[in-house]
C-alpha positions in Angstrom: 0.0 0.0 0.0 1.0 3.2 -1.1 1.4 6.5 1.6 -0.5 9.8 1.4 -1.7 12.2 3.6 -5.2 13.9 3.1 -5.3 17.5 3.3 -7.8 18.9 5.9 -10.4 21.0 4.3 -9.0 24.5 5.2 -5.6 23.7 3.2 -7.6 21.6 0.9 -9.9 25.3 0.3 -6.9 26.8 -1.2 -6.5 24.1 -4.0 -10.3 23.7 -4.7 -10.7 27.6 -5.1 -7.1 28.6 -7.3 -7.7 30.0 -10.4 -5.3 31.7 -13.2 -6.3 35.3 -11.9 -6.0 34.2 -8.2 -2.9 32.1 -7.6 -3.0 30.9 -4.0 0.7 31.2 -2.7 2.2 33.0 0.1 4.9 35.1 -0.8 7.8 36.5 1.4 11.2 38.6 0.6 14.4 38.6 2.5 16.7 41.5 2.1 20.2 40.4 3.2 24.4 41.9 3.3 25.8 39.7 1.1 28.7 38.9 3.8 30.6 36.1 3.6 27.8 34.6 0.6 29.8 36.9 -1.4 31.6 35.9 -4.3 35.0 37.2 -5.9 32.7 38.3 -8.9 30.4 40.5 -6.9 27.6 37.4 -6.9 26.2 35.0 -3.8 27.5 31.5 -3.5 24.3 30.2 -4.4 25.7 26.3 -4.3 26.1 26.8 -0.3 22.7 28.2 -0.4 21.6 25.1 -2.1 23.4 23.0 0.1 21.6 24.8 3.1 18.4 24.5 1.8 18.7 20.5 1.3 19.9 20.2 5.0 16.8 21.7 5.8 14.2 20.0 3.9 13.9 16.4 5.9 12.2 19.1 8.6 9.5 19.9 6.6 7.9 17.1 4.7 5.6 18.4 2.7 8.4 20.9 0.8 9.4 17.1 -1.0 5.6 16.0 -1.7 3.0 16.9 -4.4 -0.3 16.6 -4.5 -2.8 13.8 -6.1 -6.5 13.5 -5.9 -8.7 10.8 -5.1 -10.8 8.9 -6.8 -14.5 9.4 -7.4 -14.3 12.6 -4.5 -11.4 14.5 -5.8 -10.2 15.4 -2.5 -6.5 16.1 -2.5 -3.7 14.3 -1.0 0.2 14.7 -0.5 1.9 12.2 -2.0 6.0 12.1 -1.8 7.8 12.9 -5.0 10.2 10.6 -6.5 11.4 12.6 -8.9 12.1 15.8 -6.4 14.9 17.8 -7.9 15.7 20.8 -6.1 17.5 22.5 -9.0 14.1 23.0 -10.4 12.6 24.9 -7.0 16.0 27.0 -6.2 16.2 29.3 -8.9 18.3 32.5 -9.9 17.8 35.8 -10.9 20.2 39.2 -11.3 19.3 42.9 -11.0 21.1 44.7 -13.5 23.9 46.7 -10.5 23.5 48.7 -8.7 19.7 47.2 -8.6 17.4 49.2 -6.8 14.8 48.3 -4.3 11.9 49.9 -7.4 13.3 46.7 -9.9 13.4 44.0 -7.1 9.8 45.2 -6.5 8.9 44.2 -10.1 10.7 41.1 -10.3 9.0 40.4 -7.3 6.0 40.5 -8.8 6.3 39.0 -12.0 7.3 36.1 -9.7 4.5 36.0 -7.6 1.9 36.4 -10.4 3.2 32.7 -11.8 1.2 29.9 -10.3 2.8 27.5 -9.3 3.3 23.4 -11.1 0.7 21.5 -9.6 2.9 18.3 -10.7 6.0 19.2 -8.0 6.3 20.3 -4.3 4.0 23.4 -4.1 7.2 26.0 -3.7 9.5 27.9 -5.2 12.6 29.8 -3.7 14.7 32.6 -6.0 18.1 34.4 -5.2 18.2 37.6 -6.5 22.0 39.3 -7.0 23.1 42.5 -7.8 20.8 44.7 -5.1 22.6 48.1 -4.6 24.2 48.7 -1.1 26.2 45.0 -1.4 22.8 43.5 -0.7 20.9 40.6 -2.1 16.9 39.0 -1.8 15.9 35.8 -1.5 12.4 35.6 -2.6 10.3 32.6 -1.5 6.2 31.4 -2.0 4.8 28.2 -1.3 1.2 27.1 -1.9 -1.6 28.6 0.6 -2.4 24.3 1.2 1.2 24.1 2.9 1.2 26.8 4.8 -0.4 29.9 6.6 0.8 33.2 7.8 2.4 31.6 11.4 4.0 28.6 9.4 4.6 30.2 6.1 7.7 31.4 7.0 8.9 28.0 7.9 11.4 27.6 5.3 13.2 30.7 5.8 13.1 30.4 9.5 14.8 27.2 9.1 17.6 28.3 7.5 17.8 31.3 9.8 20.2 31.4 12.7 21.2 33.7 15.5 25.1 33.0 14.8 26.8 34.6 12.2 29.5 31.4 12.2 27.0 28.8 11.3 28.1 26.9 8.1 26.1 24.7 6.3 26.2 20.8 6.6 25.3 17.7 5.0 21.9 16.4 4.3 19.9 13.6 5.7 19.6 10.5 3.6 16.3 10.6 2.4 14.1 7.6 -0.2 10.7 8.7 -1.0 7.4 6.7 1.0 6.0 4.3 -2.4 2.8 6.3 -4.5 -0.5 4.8 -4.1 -2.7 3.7 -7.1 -5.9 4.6 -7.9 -7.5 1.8 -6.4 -5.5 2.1 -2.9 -6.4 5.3 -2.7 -10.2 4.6 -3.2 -10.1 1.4 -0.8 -8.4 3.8 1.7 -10.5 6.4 1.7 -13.9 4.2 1.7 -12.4 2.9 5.0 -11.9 6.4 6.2 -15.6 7.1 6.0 -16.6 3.9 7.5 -14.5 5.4 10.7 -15.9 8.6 10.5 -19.3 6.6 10.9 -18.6 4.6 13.9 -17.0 7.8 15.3 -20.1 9.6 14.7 -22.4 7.0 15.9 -20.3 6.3 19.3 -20.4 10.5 19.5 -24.3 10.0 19.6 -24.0 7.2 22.3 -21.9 9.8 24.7 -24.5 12.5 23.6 -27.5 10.5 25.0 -25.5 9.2 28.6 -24.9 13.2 29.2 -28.3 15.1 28.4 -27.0 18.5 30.4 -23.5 18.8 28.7 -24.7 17.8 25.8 -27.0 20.5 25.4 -24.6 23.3 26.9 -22.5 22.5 24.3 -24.8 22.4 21.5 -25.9 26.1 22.5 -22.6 27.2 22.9 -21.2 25.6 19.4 -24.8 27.4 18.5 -24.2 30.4 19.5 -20.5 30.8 18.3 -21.5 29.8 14.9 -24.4 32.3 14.3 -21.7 34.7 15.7 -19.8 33.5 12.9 -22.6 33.8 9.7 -23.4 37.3 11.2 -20.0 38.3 10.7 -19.5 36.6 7.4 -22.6 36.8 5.3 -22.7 41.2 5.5 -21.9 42.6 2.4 -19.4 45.6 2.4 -19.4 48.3 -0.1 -17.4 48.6 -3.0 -14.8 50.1 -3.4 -12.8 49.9 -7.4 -10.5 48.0 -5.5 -13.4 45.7 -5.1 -13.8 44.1 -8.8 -12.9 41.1 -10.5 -9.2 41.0 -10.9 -6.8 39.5 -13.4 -4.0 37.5 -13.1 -0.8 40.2 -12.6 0.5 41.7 -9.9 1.9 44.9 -7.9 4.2 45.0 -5.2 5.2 47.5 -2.6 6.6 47.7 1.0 7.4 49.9 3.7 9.0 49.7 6.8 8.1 51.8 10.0 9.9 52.4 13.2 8.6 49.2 15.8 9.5 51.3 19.3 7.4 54.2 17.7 4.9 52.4 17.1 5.1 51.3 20.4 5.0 54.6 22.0 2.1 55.7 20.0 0.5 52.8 21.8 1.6 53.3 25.0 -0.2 57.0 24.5 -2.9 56.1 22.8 -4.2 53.1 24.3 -4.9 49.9 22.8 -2.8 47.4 21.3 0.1 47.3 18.2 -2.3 45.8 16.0 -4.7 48.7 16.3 -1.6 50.7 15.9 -1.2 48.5 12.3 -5.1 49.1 11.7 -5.2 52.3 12.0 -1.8 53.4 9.6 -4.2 51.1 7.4 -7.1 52.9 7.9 -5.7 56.4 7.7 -3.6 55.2 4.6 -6.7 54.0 3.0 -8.5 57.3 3.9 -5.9 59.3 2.0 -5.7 56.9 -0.5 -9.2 56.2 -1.7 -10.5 59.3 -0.6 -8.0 61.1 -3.5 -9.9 59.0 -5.9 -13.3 60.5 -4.3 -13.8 56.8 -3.6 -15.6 57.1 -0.3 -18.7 58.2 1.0 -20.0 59.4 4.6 -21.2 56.2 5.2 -19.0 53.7 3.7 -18.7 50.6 5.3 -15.0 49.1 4.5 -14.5 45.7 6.2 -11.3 43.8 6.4 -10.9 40.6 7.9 -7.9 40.0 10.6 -6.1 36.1 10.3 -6.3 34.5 13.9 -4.2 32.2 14.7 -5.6 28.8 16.1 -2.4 27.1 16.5 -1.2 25.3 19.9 1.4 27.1 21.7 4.8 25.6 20.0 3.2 24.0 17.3 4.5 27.1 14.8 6.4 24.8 12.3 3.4 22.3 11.6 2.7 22.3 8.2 -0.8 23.3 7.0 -3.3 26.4 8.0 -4.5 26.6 11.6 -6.4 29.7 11.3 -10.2 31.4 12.2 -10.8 35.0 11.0 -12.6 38.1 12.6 -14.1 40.7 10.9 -13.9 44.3 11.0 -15.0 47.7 9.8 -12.9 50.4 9.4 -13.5 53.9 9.7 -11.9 55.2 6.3 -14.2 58.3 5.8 -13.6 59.5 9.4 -11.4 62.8 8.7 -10.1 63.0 12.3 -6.7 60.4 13.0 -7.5 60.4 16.6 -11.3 59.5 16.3 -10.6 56.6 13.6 -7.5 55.0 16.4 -10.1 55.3 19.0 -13.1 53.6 16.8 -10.6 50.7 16.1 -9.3 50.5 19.7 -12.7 49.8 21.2 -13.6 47.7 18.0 -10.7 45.4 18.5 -11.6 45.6 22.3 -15.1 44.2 22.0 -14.1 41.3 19.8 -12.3 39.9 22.7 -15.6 39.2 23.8 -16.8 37.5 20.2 -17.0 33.7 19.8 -17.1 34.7 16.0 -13.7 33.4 15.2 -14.4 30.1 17.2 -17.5 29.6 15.3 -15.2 29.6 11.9 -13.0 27.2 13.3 -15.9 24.9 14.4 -17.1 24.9 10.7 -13.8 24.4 9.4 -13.9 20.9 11.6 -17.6 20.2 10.7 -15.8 20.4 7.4 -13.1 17.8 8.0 -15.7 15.5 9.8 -18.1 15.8 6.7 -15.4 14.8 4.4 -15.5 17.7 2.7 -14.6 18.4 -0.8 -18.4 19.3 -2.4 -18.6 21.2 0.9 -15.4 23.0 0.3 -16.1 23.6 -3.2 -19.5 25.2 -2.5 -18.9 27.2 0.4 -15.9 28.1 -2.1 -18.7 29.7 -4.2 -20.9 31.6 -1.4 -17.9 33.3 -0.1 -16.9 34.6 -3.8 -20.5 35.2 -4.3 -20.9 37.4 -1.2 -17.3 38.9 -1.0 -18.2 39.9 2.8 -15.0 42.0 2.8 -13.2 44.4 0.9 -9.0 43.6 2.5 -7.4 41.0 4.4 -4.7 42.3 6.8 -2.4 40.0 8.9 0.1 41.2 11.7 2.5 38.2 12.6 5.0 39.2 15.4 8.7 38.3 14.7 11.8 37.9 16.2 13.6 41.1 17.3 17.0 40.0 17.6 19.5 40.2 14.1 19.1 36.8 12.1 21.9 35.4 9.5 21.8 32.7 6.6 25.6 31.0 6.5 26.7 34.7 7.9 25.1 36.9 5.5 22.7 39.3 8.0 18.9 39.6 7.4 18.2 43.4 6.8 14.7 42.9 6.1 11.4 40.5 6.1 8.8 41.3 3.9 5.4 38.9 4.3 3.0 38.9 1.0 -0.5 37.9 1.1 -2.3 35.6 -1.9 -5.3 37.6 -3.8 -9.0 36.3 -3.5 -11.7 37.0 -6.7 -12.8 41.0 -6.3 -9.7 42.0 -3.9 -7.5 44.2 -5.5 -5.1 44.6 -2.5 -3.9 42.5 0.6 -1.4 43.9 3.4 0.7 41.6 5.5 2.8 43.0 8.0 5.9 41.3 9.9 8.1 42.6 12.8 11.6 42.2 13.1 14.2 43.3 15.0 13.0 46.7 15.5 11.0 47.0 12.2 7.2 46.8 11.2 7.2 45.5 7.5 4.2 45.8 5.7 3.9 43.9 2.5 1.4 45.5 0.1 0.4 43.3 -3.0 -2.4 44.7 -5.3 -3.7 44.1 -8.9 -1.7 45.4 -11.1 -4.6 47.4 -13.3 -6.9 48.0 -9.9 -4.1 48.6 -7.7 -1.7 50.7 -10.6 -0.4 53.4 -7.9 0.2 51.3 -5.1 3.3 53.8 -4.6 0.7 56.4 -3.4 -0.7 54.0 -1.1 2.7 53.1 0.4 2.9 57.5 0.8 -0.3 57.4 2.5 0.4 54.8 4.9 3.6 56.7 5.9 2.0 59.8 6.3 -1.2 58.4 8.5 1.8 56.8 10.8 3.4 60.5 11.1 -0.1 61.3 11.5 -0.7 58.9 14.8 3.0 59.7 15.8 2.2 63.4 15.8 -1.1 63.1 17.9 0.3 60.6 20.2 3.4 63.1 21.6 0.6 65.9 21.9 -1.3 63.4 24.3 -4.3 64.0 22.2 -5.6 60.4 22.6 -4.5 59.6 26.0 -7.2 61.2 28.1 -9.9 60.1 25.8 -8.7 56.8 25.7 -9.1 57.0 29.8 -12.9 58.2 29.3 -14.2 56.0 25.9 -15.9 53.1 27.5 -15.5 50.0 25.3 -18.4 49.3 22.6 -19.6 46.4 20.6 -17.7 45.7 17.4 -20.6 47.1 14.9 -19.8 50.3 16.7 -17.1 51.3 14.1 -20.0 51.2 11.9 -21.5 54.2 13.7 -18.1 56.0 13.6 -17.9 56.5 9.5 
């Protein structure tokens, strides 16, 4: 018998949904000194890099496995590859020198519009030479079904270290597990279901013997997953970043100050993801309000990755992620009003079971066995679009990092596109840095460069309003409202 590994309906979501105009892969760039990668020609040893790489890869399984689908069901599966070549997924690229940071951005994004070969290990990983200032980039994505915004980094973190002396070493043996046929696979997975059944009927049994808990946690599941629909089944308004988009790509980052945005914290109140939300917010009112897109009213929701991950369970492979919801003040003119309509926002959905109920439907999901499921709840969601941006805010590590002695400058996280979102922001701390990765369509999204301005100036704003104290006594006095309240506060 054959080995594979079913994919749990989350990860298997992000196969079942890809399309040419939304390629599902997480993207990430890594500015670093060349150091001692450096070469007598003014290039980057790439063969230690390769070697590093390979050292690395008996850590994460699923970087030497591609996917296969089942019979009858279609449900996907990893399977190892026997003909994994790691040439093929290491691959290299030059600026013309002295590159600048404007032409990594476009290589960057020519090489995240590519989708990537179904028929290999769902990853690709590029160095980039030539990058003024004696730098160099290593630009990696991987498939959305492998990894999420805690473990997507897991490649790169794995070839991180916090000594500049480490050298690269020898890799593991390693034979791939034998491919199943068709028939092993359908044999397997009608057993499967047969457990699922007995589970579900012993489940029943427990049920019965234990009326009270039973109930209590029917009503709580209950009550968790209406939370949940309410959330996900509003429709925003439009915004022309809000359209069907096509298959190219911008790219854009910035990088702001970490202990300012600290202090503005500290001042203000709240938490350094409102601090994120509201240079998003305050970008996106500068932004979209030059293009008159806005009205009084507007209701502009984005939706904030949670993580659901056990404590030090980081480098699993897979997603391991709930969502909530949230609406953003964009038309508000005043920079202290929209921090403190996102502070007592974020505040109240401590209190929601919203993001639980997602993750309860992602396991009714897996229990199901479900592929149709996936595939039409695939449809509602693209149907309703109940958001207009996805923003996530992963916290790094704030100590320097090096690969084989060559020090990370910067990290730079970059979100997948979804049908009718023309921009996603992900943003990444490192030592002492906030990174925010801006990806947009490239006709929808053609001067992301004015968003990047905007977003530095809203952070200047909250800077600014923050030493004057402005928010400080308010924040002492605003009593903490339900999450529709930011609805009230356009």
């Amino acid at each position: 018998m054959g080995h594979y590994e079913r994919l749990s309906a989350q990860d298997s979501s992000f196969v079942l949904w890809e399309r040419r105009e939304t390629p599902m892969h997480v993207g990430a760039i890594a500015i670093l000194e060349a150091g001692s990668l450096a070469t007598a020609d003014g290039g980057i040893d790439t063969a230690r890099i390769a070697k590093h790489v390979e050292s690395r890869l008996h850590l994460l399984p699923r970087y030497r496995k591609r996917l296969a689908f089942t019979p009858i069901e279609g449900h996907p599966v990893w399977i190892d590859d026997a003909q994994f070549d790691l040439g093929y997924h290491l691959r290299c690229a030059a600026l013309p020198r002295p590159g600048t940071e404007s032409e990594l951005k476009a290589l960057v994004a020519r090489i995240l519009s590519e989708r990537l070969d179904r028929g290999r290990p769902l990853w690709e990983m590029w160095v980039v030479e030539g990058l003024e200032g004696g730098r160099f980039a290593l630009v990696t994505k991987a498939h959305h079904c492998m990894v999420d915004g805690v473990s997507g980094m897991n490649l790169l973190t794995l070839l991180l270290s916090q000594s500049a002396d480490e050298a690269a070493v020898a890799a593991p043996d390693w034979s791939p597990e034998a491919e199943p046929n068709a028939l092993e696979l359908l044999v397997a997975e009608s057993a499967r279901r047969a457990r699922l059944g007995g589970e579900f009927a012993r489940g029943v049994l427990r049920s019965i013997g234990d009326p009270a808990a039973t109930w209590a946690q029917i009503t709580g599941a209950g009550t968790a997953i209406a939370q949940a629909l309410d959330a996900g089944l509003r429709h925003p308004d439009a915004t022309r970043l809000n359209r069907p988009i096509g298959p190219h790509r911008r790219i854009d980052w910035l990088r702001l100050d970490l202990a300012a945005a600290k202090q503005v914290k500290q001042r203000l109140g709240g938490t350094l993801n409102d601090v994120v939300l509201a240079t998003v917010c305050g970008g996106l009112h500068r932004f979209l309000g030059g293009r008159q897109e806005w009205a009084t009213r507007l209701d502009y929701r984005v939706v904030m990755p949670v993580n659901m991950r056990p404590a030090g369970d980081e480098r699993a492979g897979g997603n391991c992620v709930s969502a909530y919801f949230l609406s953003l003040p964009i038309a508000e003119p005043s920079p202290r009003r929209r921090y403190e309509a996102i502070r007592n926002a974020t505040a109240a959905l401590k209190n929601s079971r919203a993001a639980e109920g997602i993750d309860l439907l992602t396991q009714l999901a897996d229990r199901v066995g479900g592929t149709m499921l996936t595939r039409l709840g695939g449809r509602v969601i693209e149907r309703l679009q109940p958001y207009n941006l996805i923003v996530t805010n992963v916290p790094g590590p704030q100590f320097p990092l090096y690969i084989l002695g060559a020090r990370l400058l910067d990290l730079i996280p970059q979100l997948p596109l979804f049908g009718q979102q023309g921009l996603g922001i992900a943003v990444l701390s490192y030592c002492g840095q906030l990174h925010f990765g801006l990806i947009g369509d490239r006709e929808l999204a053609s001067d992301l460069g004015s968003l990047r301005e905007s977003m530095l100036a809203s952070f200047e704003e909250l800077k600014s309003g923050a030493r004057r104290g402005d928010g400080q006594q308010a924040a002492r006095r605003m009593p903490v409202r339900r999450a529709s309240a930011l609805r009230g506060a356009r």
